[in-house]
C-alpha positions in Angstrom: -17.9 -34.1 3.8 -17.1 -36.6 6.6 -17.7 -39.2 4.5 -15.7 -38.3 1.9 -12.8 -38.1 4.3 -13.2 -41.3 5.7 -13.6 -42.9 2.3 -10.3 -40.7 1.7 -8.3 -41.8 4.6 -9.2 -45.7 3.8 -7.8 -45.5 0.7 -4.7 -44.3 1.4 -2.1 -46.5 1.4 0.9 -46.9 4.6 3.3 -44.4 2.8 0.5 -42.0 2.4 -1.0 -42.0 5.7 3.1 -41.6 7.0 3.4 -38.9 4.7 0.0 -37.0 6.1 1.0 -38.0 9.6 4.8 -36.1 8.7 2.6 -33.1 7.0 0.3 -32.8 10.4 2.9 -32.8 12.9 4.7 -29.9 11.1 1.5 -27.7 10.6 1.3 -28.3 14.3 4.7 -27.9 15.4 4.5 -30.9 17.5 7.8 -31.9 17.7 9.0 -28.5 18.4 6.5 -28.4 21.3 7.6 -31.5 22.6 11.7 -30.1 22.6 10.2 -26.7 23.9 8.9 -28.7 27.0 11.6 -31.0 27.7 13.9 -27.7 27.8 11.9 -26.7 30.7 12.9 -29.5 32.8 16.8 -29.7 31.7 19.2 -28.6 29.2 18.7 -30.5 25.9 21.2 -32.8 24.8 22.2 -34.1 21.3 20.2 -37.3 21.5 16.6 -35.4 22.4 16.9 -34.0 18.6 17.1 -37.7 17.4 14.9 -39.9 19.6 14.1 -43.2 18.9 11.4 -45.3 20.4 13.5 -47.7 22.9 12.0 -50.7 20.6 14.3 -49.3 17.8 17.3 -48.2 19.8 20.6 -50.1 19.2 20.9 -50.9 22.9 17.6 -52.5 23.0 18.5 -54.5 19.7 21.4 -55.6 20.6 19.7 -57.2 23.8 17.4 -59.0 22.0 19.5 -60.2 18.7 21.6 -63.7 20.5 22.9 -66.5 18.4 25.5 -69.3 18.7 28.0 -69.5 15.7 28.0 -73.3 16.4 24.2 -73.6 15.0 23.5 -74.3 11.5 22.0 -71.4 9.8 22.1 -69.4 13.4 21.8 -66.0 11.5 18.3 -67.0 10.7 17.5 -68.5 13.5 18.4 -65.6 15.7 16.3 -63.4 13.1 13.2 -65.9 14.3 13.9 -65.7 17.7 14.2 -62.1 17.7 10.9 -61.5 15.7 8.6 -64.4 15.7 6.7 -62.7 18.7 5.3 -59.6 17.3 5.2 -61.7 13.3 3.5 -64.6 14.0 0.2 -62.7 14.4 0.8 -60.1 12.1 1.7 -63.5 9.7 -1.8 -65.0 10.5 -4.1 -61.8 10.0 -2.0 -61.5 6.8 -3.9 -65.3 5.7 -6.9 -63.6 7.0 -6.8 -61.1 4.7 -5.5 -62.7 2.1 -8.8 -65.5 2.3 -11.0 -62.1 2.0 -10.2 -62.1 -2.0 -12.5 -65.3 -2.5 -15.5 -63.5 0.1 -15.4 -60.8 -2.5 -15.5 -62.7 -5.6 -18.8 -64.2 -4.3 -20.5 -60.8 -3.3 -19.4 -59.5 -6.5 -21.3 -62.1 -8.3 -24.8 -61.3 -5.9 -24.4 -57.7 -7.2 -24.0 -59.0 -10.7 -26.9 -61.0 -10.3 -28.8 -58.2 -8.7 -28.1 -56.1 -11.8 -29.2 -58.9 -14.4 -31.9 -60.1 -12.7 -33.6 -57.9 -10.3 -37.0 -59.6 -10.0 -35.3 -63.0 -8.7 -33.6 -61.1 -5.6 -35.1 -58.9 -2.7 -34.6 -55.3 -3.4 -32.2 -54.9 -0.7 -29.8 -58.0 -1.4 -27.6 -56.0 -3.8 -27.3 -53.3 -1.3 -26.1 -55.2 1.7 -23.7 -57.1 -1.1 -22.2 -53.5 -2.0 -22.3 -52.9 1.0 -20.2 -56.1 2.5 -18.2 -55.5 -0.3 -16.9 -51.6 0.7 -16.7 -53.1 4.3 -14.1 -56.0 3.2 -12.5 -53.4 0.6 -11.7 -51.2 3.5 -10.5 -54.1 5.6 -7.8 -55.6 2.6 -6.8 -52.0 2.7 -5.0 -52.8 5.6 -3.0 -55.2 4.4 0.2 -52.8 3.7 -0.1 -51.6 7.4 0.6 -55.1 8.1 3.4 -55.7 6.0 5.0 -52.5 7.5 4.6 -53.7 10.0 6.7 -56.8 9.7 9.1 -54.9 7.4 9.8 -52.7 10.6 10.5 -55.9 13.0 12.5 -56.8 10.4 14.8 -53.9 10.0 14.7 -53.9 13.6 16.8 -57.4 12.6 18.6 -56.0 10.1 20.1 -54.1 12.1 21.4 -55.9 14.8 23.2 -57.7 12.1 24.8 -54.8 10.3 25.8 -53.4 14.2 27.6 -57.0 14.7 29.2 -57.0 11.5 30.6 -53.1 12.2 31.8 -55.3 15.6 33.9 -57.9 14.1 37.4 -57.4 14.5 39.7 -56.4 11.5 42.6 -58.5 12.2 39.8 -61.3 11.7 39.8 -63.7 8.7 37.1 -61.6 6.7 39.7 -58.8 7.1 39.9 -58.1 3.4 35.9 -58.0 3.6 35.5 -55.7 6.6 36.9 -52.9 4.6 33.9 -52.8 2.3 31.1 -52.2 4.7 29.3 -50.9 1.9 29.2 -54.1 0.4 28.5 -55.8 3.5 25.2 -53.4 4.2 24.1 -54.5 0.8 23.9 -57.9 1.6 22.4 -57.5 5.2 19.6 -55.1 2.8 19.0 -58.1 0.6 18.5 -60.4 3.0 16.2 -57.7 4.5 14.2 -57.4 1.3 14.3 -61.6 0.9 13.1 -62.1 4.1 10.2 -60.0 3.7 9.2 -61.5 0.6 9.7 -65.1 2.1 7.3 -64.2 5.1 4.6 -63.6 2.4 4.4 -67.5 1.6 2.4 -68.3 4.1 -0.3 -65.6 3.5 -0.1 -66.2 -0.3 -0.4 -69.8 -0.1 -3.5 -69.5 1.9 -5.0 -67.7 -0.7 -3.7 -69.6 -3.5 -5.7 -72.9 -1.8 -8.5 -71.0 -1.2 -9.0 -69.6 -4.4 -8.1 -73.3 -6.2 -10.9 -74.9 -3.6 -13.4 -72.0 -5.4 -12.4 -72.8 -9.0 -12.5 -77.2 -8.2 -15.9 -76.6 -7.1 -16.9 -74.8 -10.1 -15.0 -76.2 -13.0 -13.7 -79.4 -11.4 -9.9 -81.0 -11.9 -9.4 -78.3 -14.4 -8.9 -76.0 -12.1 -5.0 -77.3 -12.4 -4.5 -76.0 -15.7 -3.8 -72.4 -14.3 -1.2 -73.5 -12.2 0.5 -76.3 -14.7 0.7 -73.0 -17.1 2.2 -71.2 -14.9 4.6 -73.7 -13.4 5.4 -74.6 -17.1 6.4 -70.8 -17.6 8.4 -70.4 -14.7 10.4 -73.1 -14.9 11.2 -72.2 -18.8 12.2 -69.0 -17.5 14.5 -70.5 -14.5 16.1 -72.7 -16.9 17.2 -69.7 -19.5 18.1 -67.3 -16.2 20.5 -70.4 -15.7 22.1 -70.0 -19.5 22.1 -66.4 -19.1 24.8 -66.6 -16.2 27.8 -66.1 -18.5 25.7 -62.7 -20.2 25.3 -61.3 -16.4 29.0 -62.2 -15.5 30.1 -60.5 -19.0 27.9 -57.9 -18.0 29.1 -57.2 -14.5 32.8 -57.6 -15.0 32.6 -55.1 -17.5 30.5 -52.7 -15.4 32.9 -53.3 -12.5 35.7 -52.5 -15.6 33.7 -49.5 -16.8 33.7 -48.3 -12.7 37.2 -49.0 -11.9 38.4 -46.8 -15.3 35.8 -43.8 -14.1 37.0 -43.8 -10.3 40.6 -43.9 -11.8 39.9 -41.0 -14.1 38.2 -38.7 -10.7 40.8 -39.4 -8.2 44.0 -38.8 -10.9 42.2 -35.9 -13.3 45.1 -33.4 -11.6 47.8 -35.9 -13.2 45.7 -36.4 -16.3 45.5 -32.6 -16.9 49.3 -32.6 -16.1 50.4 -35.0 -18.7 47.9 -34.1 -21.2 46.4 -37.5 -21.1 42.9 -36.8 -21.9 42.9 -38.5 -25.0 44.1 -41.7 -24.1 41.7 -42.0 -20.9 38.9 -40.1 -22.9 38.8 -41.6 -26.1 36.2 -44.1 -26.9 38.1 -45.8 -29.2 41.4 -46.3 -27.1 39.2 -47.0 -24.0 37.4 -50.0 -26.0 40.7 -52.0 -25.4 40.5 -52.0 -21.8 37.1 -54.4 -22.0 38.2 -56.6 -24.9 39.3 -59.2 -22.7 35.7 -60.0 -21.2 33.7 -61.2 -24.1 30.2 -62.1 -24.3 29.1 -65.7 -25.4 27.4 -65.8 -28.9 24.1 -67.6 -27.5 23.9 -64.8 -25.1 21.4 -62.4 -27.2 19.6 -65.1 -28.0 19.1 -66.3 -24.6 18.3 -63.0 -23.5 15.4 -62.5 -26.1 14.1 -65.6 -25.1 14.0 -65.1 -21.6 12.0 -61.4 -22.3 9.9 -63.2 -23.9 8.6 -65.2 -21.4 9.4 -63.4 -18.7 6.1 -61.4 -20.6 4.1 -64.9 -21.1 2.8 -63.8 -17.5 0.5 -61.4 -19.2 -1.2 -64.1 -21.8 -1.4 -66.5 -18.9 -4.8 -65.5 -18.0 -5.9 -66.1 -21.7 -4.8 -69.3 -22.0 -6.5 -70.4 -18.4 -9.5 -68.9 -19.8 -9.5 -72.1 -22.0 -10.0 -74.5 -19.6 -13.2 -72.8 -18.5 -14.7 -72.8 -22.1 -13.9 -75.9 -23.1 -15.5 -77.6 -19.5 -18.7 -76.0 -20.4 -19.1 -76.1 -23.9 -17.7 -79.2 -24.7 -17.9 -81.6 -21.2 -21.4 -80.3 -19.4 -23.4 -82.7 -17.2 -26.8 -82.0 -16.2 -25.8 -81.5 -12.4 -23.9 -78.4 -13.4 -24.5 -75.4 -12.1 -25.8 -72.7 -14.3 -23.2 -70.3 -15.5 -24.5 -66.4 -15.1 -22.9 -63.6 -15.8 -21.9 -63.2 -12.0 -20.4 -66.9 -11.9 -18.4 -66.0 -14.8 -17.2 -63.0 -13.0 -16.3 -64.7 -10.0 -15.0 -67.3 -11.8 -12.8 -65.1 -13.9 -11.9 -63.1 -10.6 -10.6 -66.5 -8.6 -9.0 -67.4 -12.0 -6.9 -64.1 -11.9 -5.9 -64.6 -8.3 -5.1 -68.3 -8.6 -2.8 -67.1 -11.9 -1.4 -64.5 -9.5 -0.6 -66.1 -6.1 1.0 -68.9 -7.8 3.2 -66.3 -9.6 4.1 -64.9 -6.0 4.4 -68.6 -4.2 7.3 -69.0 -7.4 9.1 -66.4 -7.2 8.8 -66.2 -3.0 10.5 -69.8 -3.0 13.4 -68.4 -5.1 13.8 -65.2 -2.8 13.8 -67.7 0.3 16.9 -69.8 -1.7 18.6 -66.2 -1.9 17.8 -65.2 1.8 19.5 -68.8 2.8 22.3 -68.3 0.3 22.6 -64.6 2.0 22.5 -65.9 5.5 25.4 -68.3 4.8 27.4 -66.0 3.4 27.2 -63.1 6.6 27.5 -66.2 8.6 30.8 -66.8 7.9 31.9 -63.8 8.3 30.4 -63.5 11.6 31.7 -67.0 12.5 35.0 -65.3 12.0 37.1 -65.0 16.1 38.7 -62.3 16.9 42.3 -61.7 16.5 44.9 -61.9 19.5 45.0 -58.3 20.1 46.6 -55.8 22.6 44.7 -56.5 25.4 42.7 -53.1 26.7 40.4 -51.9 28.9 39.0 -48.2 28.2 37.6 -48.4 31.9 40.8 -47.8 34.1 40.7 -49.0 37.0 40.1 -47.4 40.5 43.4 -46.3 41.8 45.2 -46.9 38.6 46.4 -43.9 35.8 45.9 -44.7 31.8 49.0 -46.5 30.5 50.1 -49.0 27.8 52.3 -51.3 28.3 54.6 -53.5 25.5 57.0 -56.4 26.1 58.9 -58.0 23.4 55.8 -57.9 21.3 55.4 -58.9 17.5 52.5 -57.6 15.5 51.2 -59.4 12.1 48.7 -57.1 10.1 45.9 -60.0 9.5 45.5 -63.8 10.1 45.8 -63.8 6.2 49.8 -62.5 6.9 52.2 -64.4 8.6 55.0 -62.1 8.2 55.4 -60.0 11.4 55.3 -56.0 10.3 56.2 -55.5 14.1 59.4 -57.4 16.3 60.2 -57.5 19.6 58.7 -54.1 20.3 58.7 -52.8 23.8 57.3 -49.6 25.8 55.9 -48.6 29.1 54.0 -45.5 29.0 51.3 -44.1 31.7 49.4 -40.7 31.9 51.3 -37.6 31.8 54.2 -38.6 29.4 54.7 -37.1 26.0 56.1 -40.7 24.2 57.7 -39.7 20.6 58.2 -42.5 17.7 60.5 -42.1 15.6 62.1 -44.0 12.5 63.0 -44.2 8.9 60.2 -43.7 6.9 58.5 -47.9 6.2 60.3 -48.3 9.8 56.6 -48.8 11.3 55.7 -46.2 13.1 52.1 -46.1 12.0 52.0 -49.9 12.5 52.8 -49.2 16.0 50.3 -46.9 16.6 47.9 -49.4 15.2 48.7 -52.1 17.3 48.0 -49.8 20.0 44.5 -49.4 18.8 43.8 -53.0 18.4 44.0 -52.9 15.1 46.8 -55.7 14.4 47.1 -59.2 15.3 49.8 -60.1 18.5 51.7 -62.7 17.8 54.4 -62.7 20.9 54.8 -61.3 23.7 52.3 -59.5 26.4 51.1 -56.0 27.0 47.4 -54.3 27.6 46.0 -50.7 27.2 44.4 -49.5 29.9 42.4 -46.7 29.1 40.1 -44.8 26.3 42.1 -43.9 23.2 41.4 -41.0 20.6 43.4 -42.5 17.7 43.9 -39.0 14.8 45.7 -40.8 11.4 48.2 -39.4 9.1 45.4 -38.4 6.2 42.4 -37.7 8.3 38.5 -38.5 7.2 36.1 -35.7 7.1 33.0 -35.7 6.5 30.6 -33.5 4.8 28.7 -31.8 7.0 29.7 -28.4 8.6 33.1 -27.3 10.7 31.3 -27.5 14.2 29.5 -31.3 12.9 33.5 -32.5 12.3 35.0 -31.2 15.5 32.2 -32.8 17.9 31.0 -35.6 16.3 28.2 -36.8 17.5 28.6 -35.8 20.9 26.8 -32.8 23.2 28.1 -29.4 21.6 30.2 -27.9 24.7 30.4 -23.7 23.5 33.6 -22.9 26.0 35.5 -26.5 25.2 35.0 -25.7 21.7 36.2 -22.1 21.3 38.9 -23.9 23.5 39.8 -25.8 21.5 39.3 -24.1 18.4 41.8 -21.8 19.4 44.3 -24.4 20.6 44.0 -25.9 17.1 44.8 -22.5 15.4 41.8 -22.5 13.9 39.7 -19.1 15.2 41.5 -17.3 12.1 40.2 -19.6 9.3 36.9 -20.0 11.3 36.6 -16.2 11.1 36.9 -15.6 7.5 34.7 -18.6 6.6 31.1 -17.3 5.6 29.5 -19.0 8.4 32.1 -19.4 10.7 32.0 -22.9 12.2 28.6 -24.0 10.5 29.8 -23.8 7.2 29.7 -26.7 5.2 32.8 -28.9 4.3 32.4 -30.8 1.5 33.3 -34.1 1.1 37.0 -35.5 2.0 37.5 -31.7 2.8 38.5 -31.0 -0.9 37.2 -27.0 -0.3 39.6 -26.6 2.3 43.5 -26.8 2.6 45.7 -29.3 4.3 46.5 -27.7 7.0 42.7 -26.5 7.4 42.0 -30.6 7.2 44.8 -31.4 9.7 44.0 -29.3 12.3 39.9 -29.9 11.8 40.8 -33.8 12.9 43.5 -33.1 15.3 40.4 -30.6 17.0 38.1 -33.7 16.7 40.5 -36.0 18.2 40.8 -33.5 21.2 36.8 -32.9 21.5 36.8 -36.6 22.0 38.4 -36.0 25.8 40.1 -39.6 25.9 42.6 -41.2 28.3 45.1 -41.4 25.8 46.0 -39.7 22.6 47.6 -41.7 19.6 48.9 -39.2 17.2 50.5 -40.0 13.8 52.4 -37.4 12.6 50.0 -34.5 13.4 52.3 -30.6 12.9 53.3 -32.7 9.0 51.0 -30.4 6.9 51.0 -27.4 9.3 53.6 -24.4 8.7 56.3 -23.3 11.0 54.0 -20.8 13.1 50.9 -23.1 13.4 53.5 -25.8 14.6 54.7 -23.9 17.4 51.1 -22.3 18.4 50.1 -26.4 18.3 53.0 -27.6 20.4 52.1 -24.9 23.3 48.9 -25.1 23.6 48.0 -28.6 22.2 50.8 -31.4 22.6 53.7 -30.0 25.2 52.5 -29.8 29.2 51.4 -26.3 28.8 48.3 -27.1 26.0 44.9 -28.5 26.6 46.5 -31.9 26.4 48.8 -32.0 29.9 48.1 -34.9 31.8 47.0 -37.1 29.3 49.2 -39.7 27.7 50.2 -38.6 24.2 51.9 -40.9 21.8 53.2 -39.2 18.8 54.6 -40.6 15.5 57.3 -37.5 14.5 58.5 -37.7 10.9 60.5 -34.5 12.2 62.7 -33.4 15.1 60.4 -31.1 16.2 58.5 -32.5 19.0 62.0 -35.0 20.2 63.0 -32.4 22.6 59.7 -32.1 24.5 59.4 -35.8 25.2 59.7 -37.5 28.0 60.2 -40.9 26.1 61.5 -41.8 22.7 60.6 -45.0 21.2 63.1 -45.7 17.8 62.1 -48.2 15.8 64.4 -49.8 12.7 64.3 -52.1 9.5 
């Protein structure tokens, strides 16, 4: 029985031994245990439910991951810096491994020659062969542990890039770019994936030479036939992926077509049902003329069958090295050649495969190394991207000093890619304490303002600074789904009496009430199961859970009725509510919160 599980737990690859690892520590409440006895010694906070290692916490990442923008290719070079330590021998047991295919070819052929001729061979040769053999089995095994383990150091790389990319600023030139960090996390995950595959060269090209070295010695210079055939394959099939560009850029403009048309039917399906245009958005006919305009080349099908086609000759590769083999010993055999048993021939077959199939992985490792240099380029101009001239700020005030923000005869622009000021001459002094209203016609810039408050447009004249945290709470809030209490704290140590505080400031204990879990039910996303309001004050509560120095508002009491308005005002924004004392900045699109302030800030076309 213990041999059977040890025979079990070799062959079981890294995702399987994780996945028994996950299953054990369940059955044995381990991580429960662990919480139970850290509770003993102090309260538990938020971040004790999601340790990391410190190897794989951002703070230790971001220590580690350095690069100069002045460097060429300095995104990969601060990958190697950061890994080349803990890969370099991971890298070189890898080749290790990797030689141990050739090893077993030739113990395969002393049990096949065991088998076929037992009388030649002690009686125990074929045993310690099998034997070797299970022993070297067991030990390639671990080849996926290793490459998990340099996938790991990677992602540890990975994402340190994707934490500096959430850095850049978005008054930056890549400001158009920031605002897709989806696509952005794609590319950091490709380069991810390329890199991974690229680190493989060195391992596969070990074996490739080892295995060629095996096959020269037994059939000679034909030994280069394998790798001609393949090289001869491959680069037929580069040179069709080439004239199949124009099928994959008719095929992804009309994807991105196809997307665009489905996302515009979601988000306007009220107005569709309201106009009764269902047939003109829904019907396949009528929808055909919306992708008429991308059309596909008329070698493209051809081209595509073509590249199929040998994109499959990898599987009648093996046949035709087989060839060279036969004809070498059937048609050029010299006396001082060895004699061909049926072990040689499976050795020789073996090394043949794995010469076939290393210089398969070398070719397509070199063109995953051109995409992970292509990929680096491209994140590394948009990391070489400087900051914007923003508001100045510090969200440390100083000792002796109260939050405040302070504007002179400033001019905002909304991007280096905009030169037309959507700020001018702006000025305010405000410092902790004061309720500060802004108030305009509607376009005026009110929202910009609060923006450039936040750092989040470009100053193009005048001076000013921040001086404090800020807890910014816009016009059509984000939520998230996850449940009611998840929104309102955010990520930060649950607080019971600041919550119902809050909750109740936020005229939100009613709604909490009748919902069927009360604050852990589930909002799903963009908050489309619950009502404006409901959204409104969920964010304004988040924004107040945040405890900043200052409180940037736009235009919070807009979706709230007349009752919740005045409940908000007293106990949230005016000097009686949880906010008194702090500095609140307010964008009103109504009169009602003018009377209470103690500044008003007007703003004009």
């Amino acid at each position: 029985m213990l041999a059977h599980v040890i025979i079990l737990l070799t062959n079981l690859d890294n995702q399987e031994m994780t996945t028994l690892r996950r299953l054990a520590a369940k059955l044995s409440f381990a991580h429960e245990i662990h919480l139970i006895r850290l509770c003993r010694l102090r309260e538990l906070v938020l971040g004790d439910v999601w340790q990391l290692p410190a190897r794989y916490r951002l703070a230790s990442i971001q220590t580690e991951f350095t690069y100069n923008a002045g460097e060429t290719l300095f995104l990969l070079r601060a990958i190697v810096r950061m890994v080349w330590r803990p890969v370099a021998p991971l890298v070189i047991l890898a080749s290790l491994l990797g030689m141990l295919t050739i090893v077993e070819g030739h113990l395969d052929r002393h049990i096949y020659d065991q088998l076929t001729a037992p009388s030649q061979y002690p009686w125990y040769h074929g045993i310690l062969a099998a034997l070797y053999r299970q022993i070297l089995f067991t030990a390639r095994l671990q080849h996926s542990h290793i490459c998990n383990y340099i996938y790991n150091e990677l992602s540890r790389a990975a994402r340190a890039i994707k934490l500096e990319l959430f850095r850049l600023s978005p008054t930056g030139n890549s400001q158009q770019v920031t605002q897709d960090m989806a696509w952005l996390e794609w590319e950091v995950d490709q380069l991810h994936s390329n890199l991974a595959t690229m680190l493989n060269i060195v391992p596969t090209a070990f074996c490739a030479m080892g295995t060629f070295w095996s096959v020269y010695n037994t059939i000679g210079w034909f030994a280069l036939v394998p790798i001609a055939i393949h090289s001869a394959i491959r680069g037929a099939k580069w040179g069709f992926e080439l004239l199949a560009g124009p099928s994959d850029a008719w095929k992804a403009h009309t994807t991105a077509k196809y997307d665009d048309t489905i996302d515009e039917i979601c988000h306007g399906i009220t107005a569709i049902k309201l106009f009764h245009w269902e047939r003109m958005h829904l019907d396949p006919k009528l929808r055909q003329t919306r992708f008429r305009k991308a059309k596909l080349p008329f070698y493209a099908p051809i081209v595509r069958v073509v590249w199929f086609i040998f994109d499959t000759a990898y599987d009648m590769s093996f046949l035709l090295s087989a060839y060279p083999m036969l004809y070498r010993y059937t048609t050029h055999r010299s006396p001082g050649d060895v004699e061909l048993t049926s072990g040689s021939i499976y050795k020789l077959n073996m090394h043949i495969s794995h010469l076939c199939y290393n210089a398969e992985r070398v070719s397509t490792m070199l063109g995953d190394s051109r995409k992970a240099i292509g990929g680096s380029m491209s994140l590394e101009r948009i990391l070489r991207d400087k900051p914007a001239s923003t508001l100045p700020r510090c969200n440390a005030v100083p000792v002796g000093c109260n939050p405040s923000v302070e504007l002179s005869d400033c001019s905002f622009i909304a991007g280096k890619r905009s030169s037309t000021p959507v700020l001018k001459g702006v000025s305010l002094s405000a410092v902790s304490g004061e309720l500060v209203a802004v108030v305009g016609a509607t376009g005026s810039g009110k929202s910009s303002l609060l923006l450039s408050i936040c750092g989040e447009l470009e100053m193009t004249k005048g001076t000013g600074h921040v001086s404090g945290s800020i807890a910014y709470l816009e016009q059509s809030p984000w939520i998230m789904n996850d449940t009611v209490r998840a929104n309102i704290v955010f990520g930060r140590d649950y607080n019971a009496d600041l919550f119902d505080k809050i909750v109740h400031a936020c005229a939100l204990t009613d709604d909490i009430a009748r919902w069927p879990s009360a604050d852990l039910t589930v909002v799903s996303e963009r908050g489309i199961n619950i009502s404006g309001g409901q959204r409104a004050r969920l964010a304004l509560a988040r924004t107040i859970y945040s405890r900043a120095d200052i409180y940037v508002l736009d235009d919070p009491l807009s979706a709230v009725d007349a009752h919740v308005r005045r409940h908000i005002l007293n106990h949230v924004l005016l000097d009686s509510g949880m906010l008194a004392g702090k500095l609140r900045i307010v964008a009103a699109n109504t009169g009602h919160i003018i009377p209470y302030a103690q500044k008003i800030v007007t703003l004009e076309d």
